[in-house]
C-alpha positions as CSV (number, residue, x, y, z in Angstrom):
1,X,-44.3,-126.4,31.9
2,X,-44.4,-123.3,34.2
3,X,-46.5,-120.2,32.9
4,X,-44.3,-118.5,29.9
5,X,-44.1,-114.4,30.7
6,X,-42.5,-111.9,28.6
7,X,-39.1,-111.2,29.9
8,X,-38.0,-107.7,31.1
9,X,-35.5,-107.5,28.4
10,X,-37.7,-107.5,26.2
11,X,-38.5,-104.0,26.2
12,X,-36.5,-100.5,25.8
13,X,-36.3,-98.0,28.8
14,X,-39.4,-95.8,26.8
15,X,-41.3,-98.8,26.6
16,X,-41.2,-99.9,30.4
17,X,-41.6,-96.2,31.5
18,X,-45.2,-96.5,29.9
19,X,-45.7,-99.4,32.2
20,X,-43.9,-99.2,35.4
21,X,-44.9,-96.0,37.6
22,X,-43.1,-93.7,39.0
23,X,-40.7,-94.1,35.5
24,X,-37.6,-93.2,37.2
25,X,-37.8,-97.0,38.4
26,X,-37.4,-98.3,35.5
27,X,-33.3,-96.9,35.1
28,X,-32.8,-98.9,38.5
29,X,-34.7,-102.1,37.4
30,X,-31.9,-101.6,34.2
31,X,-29.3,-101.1,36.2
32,X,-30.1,-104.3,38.4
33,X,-30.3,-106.6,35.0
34,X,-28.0,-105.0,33.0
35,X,-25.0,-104.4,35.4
36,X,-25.8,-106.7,38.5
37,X,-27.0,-109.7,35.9
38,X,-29.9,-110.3,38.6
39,X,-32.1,-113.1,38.0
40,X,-35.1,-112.0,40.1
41,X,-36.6,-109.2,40.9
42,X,-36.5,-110.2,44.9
43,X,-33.3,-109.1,44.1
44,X,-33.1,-106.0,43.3
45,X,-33.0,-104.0,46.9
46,X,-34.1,-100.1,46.3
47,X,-37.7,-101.1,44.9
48,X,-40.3,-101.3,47.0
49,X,-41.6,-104.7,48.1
50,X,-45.1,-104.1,46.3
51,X,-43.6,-103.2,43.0
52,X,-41.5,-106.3,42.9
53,X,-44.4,-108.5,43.5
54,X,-46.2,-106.6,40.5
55,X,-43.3,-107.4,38.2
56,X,-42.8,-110.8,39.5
57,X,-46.5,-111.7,38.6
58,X,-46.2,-110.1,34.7
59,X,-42.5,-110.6,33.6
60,X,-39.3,-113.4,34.5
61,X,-36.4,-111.6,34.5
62,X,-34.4,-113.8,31.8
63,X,-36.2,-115.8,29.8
64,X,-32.9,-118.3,29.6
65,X,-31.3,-121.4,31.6
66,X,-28.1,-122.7,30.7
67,X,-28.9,-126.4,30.0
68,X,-25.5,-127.5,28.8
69,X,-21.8,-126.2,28.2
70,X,-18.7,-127.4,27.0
71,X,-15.3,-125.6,27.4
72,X,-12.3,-125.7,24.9
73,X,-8.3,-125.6,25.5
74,X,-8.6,-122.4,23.8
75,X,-10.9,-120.6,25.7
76,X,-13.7,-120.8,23.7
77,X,-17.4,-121.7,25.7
78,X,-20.3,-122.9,24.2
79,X,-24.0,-123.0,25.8
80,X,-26.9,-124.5,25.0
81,X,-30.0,-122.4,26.5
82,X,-33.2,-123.6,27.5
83,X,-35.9,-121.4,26.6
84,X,-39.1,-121.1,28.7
85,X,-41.1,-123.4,25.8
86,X,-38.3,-126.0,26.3
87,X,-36.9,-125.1,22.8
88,X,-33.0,-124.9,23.1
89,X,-31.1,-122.4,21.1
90,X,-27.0,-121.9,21.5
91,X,-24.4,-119.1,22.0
92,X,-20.9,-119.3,22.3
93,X,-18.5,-116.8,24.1
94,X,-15.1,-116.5,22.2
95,X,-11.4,-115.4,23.7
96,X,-10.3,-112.8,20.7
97,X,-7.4,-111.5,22.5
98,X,-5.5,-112.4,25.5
99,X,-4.6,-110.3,28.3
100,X,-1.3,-108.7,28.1
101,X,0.4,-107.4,31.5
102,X,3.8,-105.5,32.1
103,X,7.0,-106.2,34.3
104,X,5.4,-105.2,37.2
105,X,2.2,-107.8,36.5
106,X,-0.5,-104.6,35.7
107,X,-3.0,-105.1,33.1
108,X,-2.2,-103.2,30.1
109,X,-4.7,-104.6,28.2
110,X,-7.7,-106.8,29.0
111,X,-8.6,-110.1,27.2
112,X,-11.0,-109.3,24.4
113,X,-14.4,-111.2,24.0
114,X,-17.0,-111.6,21.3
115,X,-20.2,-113.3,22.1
116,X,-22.2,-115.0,19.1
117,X,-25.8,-115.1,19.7
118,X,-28.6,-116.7,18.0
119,X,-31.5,-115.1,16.6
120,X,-34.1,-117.9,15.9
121,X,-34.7,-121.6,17.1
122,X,-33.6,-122.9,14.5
123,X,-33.5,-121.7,10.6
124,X,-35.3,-121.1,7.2
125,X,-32.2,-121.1,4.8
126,X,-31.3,-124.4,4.9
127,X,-27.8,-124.8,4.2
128,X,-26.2,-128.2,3.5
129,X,-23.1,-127.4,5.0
130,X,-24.9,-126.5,8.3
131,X,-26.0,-128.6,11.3
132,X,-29.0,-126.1,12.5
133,X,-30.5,-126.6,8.9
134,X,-31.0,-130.2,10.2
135,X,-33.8,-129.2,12.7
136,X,-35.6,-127.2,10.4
137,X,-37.4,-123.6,11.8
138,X,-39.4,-123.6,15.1
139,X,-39.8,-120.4,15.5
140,X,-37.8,-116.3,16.1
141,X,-37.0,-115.7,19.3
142,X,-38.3,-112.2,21.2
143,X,-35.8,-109.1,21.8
144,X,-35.6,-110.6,25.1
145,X,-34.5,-114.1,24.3
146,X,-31.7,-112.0,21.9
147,X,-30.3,-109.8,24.9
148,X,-30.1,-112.2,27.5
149,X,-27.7,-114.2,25.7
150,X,-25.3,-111.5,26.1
151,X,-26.4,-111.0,30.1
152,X,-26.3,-114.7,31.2
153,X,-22.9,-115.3,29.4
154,X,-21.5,-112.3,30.7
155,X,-22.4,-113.0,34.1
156,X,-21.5,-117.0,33.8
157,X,-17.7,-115.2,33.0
158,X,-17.9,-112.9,35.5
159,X,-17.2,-110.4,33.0
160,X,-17.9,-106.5,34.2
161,X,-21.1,-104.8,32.5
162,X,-18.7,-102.4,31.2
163,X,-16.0,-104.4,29.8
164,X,-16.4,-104.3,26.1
165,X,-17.8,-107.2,24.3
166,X,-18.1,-107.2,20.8
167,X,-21.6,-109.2,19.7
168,X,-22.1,-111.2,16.5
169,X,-25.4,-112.6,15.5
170,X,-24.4,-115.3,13.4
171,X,-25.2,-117.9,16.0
172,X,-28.6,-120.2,15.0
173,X,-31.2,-118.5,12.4
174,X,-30.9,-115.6,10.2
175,X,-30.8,-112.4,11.7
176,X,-32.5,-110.9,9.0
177,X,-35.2,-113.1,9.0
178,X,-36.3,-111.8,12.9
179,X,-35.5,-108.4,11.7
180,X,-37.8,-106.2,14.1
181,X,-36.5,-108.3,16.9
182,X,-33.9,-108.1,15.8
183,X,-33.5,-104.5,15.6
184,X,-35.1,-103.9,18.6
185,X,-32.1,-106.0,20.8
186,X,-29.4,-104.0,18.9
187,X,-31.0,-100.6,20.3
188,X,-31.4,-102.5,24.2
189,X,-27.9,-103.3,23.8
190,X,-26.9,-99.5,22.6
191,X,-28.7,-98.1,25.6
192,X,-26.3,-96.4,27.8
193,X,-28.1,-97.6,31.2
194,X,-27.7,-101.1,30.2
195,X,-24.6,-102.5,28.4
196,X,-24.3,-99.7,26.7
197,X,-22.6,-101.8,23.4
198,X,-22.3,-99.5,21.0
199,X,-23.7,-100.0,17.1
200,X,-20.3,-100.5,15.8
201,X,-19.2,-103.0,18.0
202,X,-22.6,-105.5,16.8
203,X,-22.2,-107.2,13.3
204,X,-25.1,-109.0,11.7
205,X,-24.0,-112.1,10.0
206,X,-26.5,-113.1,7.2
207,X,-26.5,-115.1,4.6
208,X,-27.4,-113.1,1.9
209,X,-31.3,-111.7,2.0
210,X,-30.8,-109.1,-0.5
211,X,-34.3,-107.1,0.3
212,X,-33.5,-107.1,3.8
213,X,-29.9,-105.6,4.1
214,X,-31.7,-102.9,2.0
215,X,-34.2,-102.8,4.9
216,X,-31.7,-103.0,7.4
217,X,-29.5,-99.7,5.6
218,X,-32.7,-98.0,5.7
219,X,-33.0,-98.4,9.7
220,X,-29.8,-97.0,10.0
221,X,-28.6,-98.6,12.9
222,X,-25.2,-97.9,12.5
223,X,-24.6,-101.9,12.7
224,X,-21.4,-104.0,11.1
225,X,-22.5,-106.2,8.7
226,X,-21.0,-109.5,7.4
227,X,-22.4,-111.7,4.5
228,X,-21.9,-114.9,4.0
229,X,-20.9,-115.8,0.8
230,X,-19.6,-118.9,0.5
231,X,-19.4,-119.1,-3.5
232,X,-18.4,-117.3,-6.3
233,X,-21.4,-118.2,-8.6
234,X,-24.8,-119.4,-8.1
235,X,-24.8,-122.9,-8.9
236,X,-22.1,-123.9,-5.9
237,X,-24.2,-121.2,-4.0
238,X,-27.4,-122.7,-4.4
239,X,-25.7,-125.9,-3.6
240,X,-24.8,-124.6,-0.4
241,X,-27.2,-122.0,0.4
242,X,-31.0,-123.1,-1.5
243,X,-31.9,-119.5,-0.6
244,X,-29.5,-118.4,-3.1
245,X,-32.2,-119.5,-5.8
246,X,-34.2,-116.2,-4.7
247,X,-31.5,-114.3,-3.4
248,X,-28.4,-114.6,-5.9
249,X,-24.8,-113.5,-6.0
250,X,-25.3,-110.6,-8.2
251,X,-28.3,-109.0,-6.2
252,X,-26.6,-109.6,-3.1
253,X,-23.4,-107.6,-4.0
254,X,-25.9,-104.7,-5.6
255,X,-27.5,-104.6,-1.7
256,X,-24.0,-104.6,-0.1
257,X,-23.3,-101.9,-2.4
258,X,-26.5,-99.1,-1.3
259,X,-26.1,-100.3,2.4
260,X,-24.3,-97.5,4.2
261,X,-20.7,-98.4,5.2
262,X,-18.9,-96.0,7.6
263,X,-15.9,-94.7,5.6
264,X,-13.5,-96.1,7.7
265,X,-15.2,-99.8,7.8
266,X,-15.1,-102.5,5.2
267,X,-17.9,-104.9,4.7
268,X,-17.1,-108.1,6.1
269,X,-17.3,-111.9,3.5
270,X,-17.3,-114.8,5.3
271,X,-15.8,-117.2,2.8
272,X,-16.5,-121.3,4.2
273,X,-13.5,-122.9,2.6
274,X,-14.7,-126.3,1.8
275,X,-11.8,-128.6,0.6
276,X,-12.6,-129.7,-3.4
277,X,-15.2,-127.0,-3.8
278,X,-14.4,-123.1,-3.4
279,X,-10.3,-123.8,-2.1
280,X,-9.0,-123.7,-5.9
281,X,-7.1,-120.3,-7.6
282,X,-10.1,-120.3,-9.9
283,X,-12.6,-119.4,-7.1
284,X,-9.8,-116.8,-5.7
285,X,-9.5,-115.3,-9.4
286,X,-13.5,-115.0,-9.4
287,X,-13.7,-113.3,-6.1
288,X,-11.5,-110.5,-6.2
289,X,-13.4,-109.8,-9.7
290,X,-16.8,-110.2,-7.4
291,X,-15.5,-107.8,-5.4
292,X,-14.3,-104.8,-7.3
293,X,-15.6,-101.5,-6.3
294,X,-16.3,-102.4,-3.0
295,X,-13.9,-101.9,0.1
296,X,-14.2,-105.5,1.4
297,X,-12.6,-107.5,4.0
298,X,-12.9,-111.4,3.3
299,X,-12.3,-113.7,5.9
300,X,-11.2,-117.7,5.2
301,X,-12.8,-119.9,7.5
302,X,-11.9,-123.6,7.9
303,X,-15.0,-125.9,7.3
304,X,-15.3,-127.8,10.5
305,X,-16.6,-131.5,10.0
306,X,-19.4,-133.1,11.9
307,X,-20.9,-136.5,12.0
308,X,-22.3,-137.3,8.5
309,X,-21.2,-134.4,6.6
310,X,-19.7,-135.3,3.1
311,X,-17.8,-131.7,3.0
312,X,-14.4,-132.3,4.1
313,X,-11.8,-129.2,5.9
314,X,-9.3,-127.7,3.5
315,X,-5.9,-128.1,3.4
316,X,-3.3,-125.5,5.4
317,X,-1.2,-124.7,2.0
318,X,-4.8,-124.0,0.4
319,X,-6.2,-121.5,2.7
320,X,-2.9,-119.7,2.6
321,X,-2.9,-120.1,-1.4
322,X,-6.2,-118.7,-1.4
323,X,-5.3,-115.7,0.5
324,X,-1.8,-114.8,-0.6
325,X,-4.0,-115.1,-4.2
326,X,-6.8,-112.4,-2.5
327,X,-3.5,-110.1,-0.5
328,X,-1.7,-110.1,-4.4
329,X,-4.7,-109.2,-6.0
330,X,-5.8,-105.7,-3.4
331,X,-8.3,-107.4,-1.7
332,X,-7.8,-107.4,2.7
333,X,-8.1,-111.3,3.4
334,X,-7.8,-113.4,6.9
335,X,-7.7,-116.9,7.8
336,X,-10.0,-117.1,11.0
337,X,-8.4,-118.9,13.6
338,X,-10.7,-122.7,14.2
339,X,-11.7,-121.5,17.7
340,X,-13.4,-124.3,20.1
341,X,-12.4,-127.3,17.2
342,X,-12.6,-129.6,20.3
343,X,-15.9,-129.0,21.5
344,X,-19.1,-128.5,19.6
345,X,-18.3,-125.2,18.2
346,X,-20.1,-125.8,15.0
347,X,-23.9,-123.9,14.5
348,X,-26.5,-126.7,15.8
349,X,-23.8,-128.9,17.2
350,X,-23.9,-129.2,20.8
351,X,-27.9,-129.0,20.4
352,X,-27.4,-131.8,18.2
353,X,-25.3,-133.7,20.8
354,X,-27.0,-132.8,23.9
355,X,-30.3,-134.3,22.0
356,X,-28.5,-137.6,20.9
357,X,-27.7,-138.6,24.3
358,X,-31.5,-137.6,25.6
359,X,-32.3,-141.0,23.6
């Protein structure tokens, strides 16, 4: 294994202007990685020879190789990265709108994309209905492992570094379990010299660490976030989610509650609609009471089966059950469309996979 450097992205503009000199480099070293997607630093052409050397000999540019990819009929991609300790973490880019074009053939609007990233080889939680629970944790990944998810898939789609892309961490690991890191990427990705992907246009996905969506309201980082629910009361929770144990229903709403919400946003629930356990009226009845006093947005999302699960996918007469039941009752509710179901869309799945055949 070749020498493992920090990456470039791992630090903010501030940061590197402490280390590079002169510091009005450093905006042109972001401009080469951020909008050129550059993968050395031969590469980039108005910095002197000598400096490059110096950065080539402390940092790689991106800390990433794609090792694997699979492409579905619906547009969805997902890669499986190798990381510079041979770990493998995976991302998936998603088609959220297509491209619509007038009479005349002009763009009126441009596809839409959101890219879900990963925030730790592997994960703590341990959630039965999840393949990445199966490899246990290995370890968080750095700011720089985080960002250049976004960079290599945006440059493996040839998509512009100021097209918008929405960003959801909900890929493998907690997100608020790497929370410095964490936090730290979200700001790289704000800054305007880079990809400049505004706060409201990142949502953090967790599943449910009550202390630290406190501690993530407190940073104020102006960030979407999404909980993963799952269950309307602790004991099909903790059957799903073992975390639940220290971080139950009740304290999780309480957080969601404190955590500041732009007025015009609603909190996202992700609801995993698992056929037999949480698809019944019941659980719909429970939920909308769960939810009172707070302006929420639940989506449905299909349970999609893997080898050796025991959780089956709901029925189509369910889902919509459940959410005419949520609509009826005031509460904003959306089926999420099964993106990539012909491929290995699922967390942990094409690491799985690719893994299986190694043997």
């Amino acid at each position: 294994m070749s020498e493992i450097k920090p990456s470039i992205m791992d630090y903010t503009q501030e940061e590197l202007k402490k280390i590079i000199k002169p510091a009005f480099r450093v905006k042109q070293i972001f401009g080469w990685v951020y909008h050129h997607y550059v993968e050395s630093f031969k590469e980039m052409k108005n910095i002197p020879k000598a400096l490059q050397e110096e950065l080539e000999e402390k940092f790689v540019v991106n800390p990433l190789k794609i090792l694997n990819k699979e492409i579905s009929s619906d547009g969805t991609i997902k890669y499986l990265f190798a990381l510079q300790d041979g770990k493998t973490v995976e991302s998936v880019w998603l088609k959220m709108k297509d491209e619509k074009r007038d009479a005349e053939g002009k763009i009126v609007h441009e596809a839409k994309y959101s890219i879900c990233v990963s925030t730790q080889v592997g994960c703590k939680v341990g959630c039965s209905f999840c393949l990445t629970a199966k490899g246990g944790f290995t370890r968080d990944l750095t700011p720089g492992e985080i960002v250049a998810q976004v960079v290599s898939l945006k440059k493996d789609n040839a998509h512009a570094h100021n097209r918008v892309t929405n960003i959801v961490y909900m890929g493998m690991g907690e997100p608020l379990d790497n929370l410095d890191n964490l936090a730290k990427a979200i700001e790289i990705f704000k800054d305007q010299d880079g990809l400049a992907i505004s706060a409201k246009r990142q949502t953090v996905s967790t599943s449910g660490l009550s202390t630290k969506i406190d501690k993530l309201g407190q940073m104020d980082l102006g960030v979407h976030i999404a909980i993963s629910l799952h269950a309307v009361d602790d004991e099909l929770r903790t059957e799903l989610i073992p975390m639940n144990k220290a971080h139950n229903i009740n304290s999780i709403i309480e957080a969601v509650k404190r955590y500041p919400i732009d007025t015009r946003k609603r909190v996202m629930f992700e609801y995993l609609v698992i056929k037999d356990k949480n698809d019944d009226l019941g659980s719909a009845k429970k939920l909308v009471k769960l939810l009172s006093g707070i302006k929420a947005k639940v989506n449905l999302i299909y349970f999609n089966p893997y080898p050796g699960t025991e959780y089956k996918r709901p029925s189509k007469e369910d889902m919509h059950r459940f959410q005419e039941y949520l609509t009826k009752h005031g509460v904003l509710c959306t089926i999420r469309d099964s993106k990539g179901i012909d491929i290995s869309a699922a967390c942990g799945q094409l690491k799985e996979k690719t893994e299986m055949e190694k043997q």
